[in-house]
N, C-alpha and C positions, 0 to 999 in steps of 0.2 A: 406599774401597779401602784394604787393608792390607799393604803390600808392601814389602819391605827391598830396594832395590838391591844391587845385585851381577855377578857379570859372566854373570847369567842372563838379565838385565833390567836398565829403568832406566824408574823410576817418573816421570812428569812432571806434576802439575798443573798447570791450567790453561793446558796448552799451546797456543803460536800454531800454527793452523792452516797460516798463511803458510809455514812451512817446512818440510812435509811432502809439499807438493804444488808440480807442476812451472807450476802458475799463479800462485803467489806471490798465494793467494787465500785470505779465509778467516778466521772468527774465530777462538774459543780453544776447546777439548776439553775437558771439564770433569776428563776422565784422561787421559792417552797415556803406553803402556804400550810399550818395543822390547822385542824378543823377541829373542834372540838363538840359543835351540835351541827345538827342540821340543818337547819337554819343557816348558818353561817357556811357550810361544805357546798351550800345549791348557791347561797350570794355568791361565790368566788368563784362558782360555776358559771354565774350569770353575768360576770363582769367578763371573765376570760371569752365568752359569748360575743359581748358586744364590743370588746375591743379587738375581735378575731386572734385571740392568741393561745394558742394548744396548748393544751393541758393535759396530764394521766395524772388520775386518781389512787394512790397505791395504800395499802393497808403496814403491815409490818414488811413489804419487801420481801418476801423469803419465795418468790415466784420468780423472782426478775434479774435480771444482768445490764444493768445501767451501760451506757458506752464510757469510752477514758475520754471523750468530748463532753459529755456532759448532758443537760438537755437544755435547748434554747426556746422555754416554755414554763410553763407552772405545772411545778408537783403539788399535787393537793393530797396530804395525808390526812387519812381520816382516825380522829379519835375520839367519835361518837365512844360515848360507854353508859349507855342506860339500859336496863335489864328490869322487866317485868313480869312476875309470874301471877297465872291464874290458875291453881290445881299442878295438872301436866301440862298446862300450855306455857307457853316462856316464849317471848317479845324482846329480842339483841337488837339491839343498834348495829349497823354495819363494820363500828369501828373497836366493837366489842373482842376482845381477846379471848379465840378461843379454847385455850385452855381454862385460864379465868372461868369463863362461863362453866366449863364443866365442873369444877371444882365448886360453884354454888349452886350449880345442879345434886350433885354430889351430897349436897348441904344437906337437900330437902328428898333426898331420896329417889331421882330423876336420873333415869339416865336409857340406853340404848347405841349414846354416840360417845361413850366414856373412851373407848379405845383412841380416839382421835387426842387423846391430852399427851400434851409433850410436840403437838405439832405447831410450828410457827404460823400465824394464821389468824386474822381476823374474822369475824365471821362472816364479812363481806366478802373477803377471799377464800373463804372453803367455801362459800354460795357458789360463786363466776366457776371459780373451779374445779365444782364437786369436790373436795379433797377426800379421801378416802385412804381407807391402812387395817390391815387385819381382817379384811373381808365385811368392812364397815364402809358406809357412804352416805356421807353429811346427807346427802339431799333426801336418802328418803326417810329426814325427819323431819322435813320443810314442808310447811301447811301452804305459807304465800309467802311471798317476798314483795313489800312497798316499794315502790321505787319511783324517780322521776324520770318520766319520759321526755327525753331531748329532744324528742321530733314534733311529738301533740303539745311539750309543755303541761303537761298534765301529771297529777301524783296518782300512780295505778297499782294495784296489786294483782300480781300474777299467782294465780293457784299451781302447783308446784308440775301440775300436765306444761300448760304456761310456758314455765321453763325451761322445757327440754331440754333436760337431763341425759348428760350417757357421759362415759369414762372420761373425767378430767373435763367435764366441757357443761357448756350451759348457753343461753341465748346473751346472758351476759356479757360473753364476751364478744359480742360484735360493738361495741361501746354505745348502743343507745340507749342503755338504759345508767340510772345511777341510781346503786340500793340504799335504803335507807333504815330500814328495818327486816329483819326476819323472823314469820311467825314457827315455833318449833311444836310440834307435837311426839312431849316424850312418854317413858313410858315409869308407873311406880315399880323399884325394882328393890331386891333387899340389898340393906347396907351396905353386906360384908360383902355380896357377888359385885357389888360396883367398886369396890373398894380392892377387891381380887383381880378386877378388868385391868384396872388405873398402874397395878403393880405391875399383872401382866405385861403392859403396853411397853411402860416404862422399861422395863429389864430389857424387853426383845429391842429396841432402841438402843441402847446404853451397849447389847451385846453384837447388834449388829452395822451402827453405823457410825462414822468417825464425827462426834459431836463436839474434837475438843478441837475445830478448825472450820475456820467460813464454810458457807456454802449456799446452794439454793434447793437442798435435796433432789430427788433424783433427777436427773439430765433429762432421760427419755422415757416417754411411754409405752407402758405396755402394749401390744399390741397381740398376734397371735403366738408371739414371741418374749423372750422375758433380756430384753435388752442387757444387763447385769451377767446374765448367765453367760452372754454370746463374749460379751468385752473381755471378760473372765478366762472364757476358753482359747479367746488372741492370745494370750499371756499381756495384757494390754495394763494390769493395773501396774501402779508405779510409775507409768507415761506419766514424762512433764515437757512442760511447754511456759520456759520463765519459771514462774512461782505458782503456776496450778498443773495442776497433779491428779490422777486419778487415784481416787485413795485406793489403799492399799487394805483397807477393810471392809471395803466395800464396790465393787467396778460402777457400780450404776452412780456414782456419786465424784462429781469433780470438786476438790475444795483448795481453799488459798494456803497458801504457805505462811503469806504474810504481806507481797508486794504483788499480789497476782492483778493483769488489766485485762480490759476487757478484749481484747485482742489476744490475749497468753490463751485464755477460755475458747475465745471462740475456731481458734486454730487450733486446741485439742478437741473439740466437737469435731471439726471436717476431719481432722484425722481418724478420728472414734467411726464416726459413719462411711469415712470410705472404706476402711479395712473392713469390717463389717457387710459392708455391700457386695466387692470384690471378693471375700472367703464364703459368705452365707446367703446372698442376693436377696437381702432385708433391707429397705431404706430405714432408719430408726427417723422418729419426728422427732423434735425436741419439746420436752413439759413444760422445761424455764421459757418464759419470753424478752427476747430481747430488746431493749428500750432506745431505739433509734433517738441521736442528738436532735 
């Protein structure tokens, strides 16, 4: 890669994985590339294009379980952060924080998706992956989402049908799209009930999951089943495997000790799911994805 830093970007060789993702997992990126508009997120898109070398685009990490190899490709972190409001409509950039956003939604009196703060998460990545919590979900505040289409080469905006949307999932994630913006339609709410939401959210956080240790939040998805419960009922939490560990405050949540790899993780996953399979005959999917070297 041939790339001049600047305040477009900032070129990183052989970057630790470790600190890109909220598992403090991970080996070295043989590029990693921040993006800071977009403009510059689609050039590095278009270089990696034309010189055939594979890329994933990751936001804050907090989806993902990098491997202890690494990745032999370019990480393009986006830290798009422009934010425009017209009334209740609000215009994120993909690489917008969002908690951030809720809190200057908050500002002006806007909100519907307040529950969602405190989660890690760009707004690019509670798009791809619905993110949802409290009986909230990002997408049905989502008007359209801009984005560049890899296959036409074209910049499209998908109206939120478009998208389709359903638990944890989106058309996002087949990787041909790359977002750029998302258009939000919130709602005017008063002060104090958004301000009571933000508390709420917070407390139930802080009371129910181990926040003072890596992680990637929950392991598995819901399904007709409440994964958490079942792991619970093995007597499973406390399992370690190396330095990762099913917390002990939570079953649905694997966090690092301090030296956990990605191998310690991924061997308490196949444990987690066979004992589960064999006592309950559940396969559990997993929410985090894992970032092949």
């Amino acid at each position: 890669m041939c790339l001049i830093n600047g305040k477009d970007f900032t070129y990183i060789p052989n970057a630790s994985l470790k600190n890109f993702c909220t598992f403090r997992v991970g080996g070295k990126a043989k590029h990693l590339i921040i993006a800071r508009n977009n403009k510059a997120l689609l050039q590095v898109y278009l270089k990696c294009k034309a010189h055939n070398i594979k890329y994933k685009i990751i936001g804050c990490g907090a989806n993902l379980l990098f491997d202890d190899n690494g990745y032999n490709g370019v990480i393009i972190v986006n830290e798009t952060n422009t934010i425009n409001f017209d009334k209740n409509l609000v215009l994120a950039e993909g690489g917008v924080n969002l908690t951030n956003l809720i809190i200057k939604c908050l500002e002006r009196s806007l909100g519907g998706f307040e529950k969602l703060v405190g989660i890690p998460s760009t707004v690019g990545g509670a798009t791809v992956n619905n993110t949802g919590a409290l009986g909230v979900a990002f997408s049905n505040f989502i008007d359209y989402v801009e984005c560049f289409d890899t296959v036409t080469g074209n910049v499209v905006k998908l109206n939120n049908t478009d998208c389709k949307f359903s638990y944890r999932n989106s058309i996002f994630k087949n990787g041909r799209y790359i977002i750029l913006c998302v258009k939000l339609k919130l709602s005017n709410e008063d002060g104090k009930v958004l301000k009571d939401n933000v508390k709420y959210a917070i407390e139930r956080k802080r009371f129910s999951q181990p926040l003072n240790r890596p992680s990637a939040g929950s392991v598995f998805k819901r399904t007709d089943v409440i994964p958490a419960k079942l792991i619970d009922e093995l007597g499973l939490k406390g399992l370690r495997v190396g330095d990762a560990i099913i917390s002990p405050k939570h079953a649905g949540f694997i966090v690092n000790l301090g030296n956990a790899t990605s191998k310690d993780i991924l061997n308490l996953i196949e444990i987690i799911k066979t004992q589960v399979f064999e006592v309950y005959g559940e396969r559990l999917q997993e929410e985090i994805e894992y970032v092949e070297p």
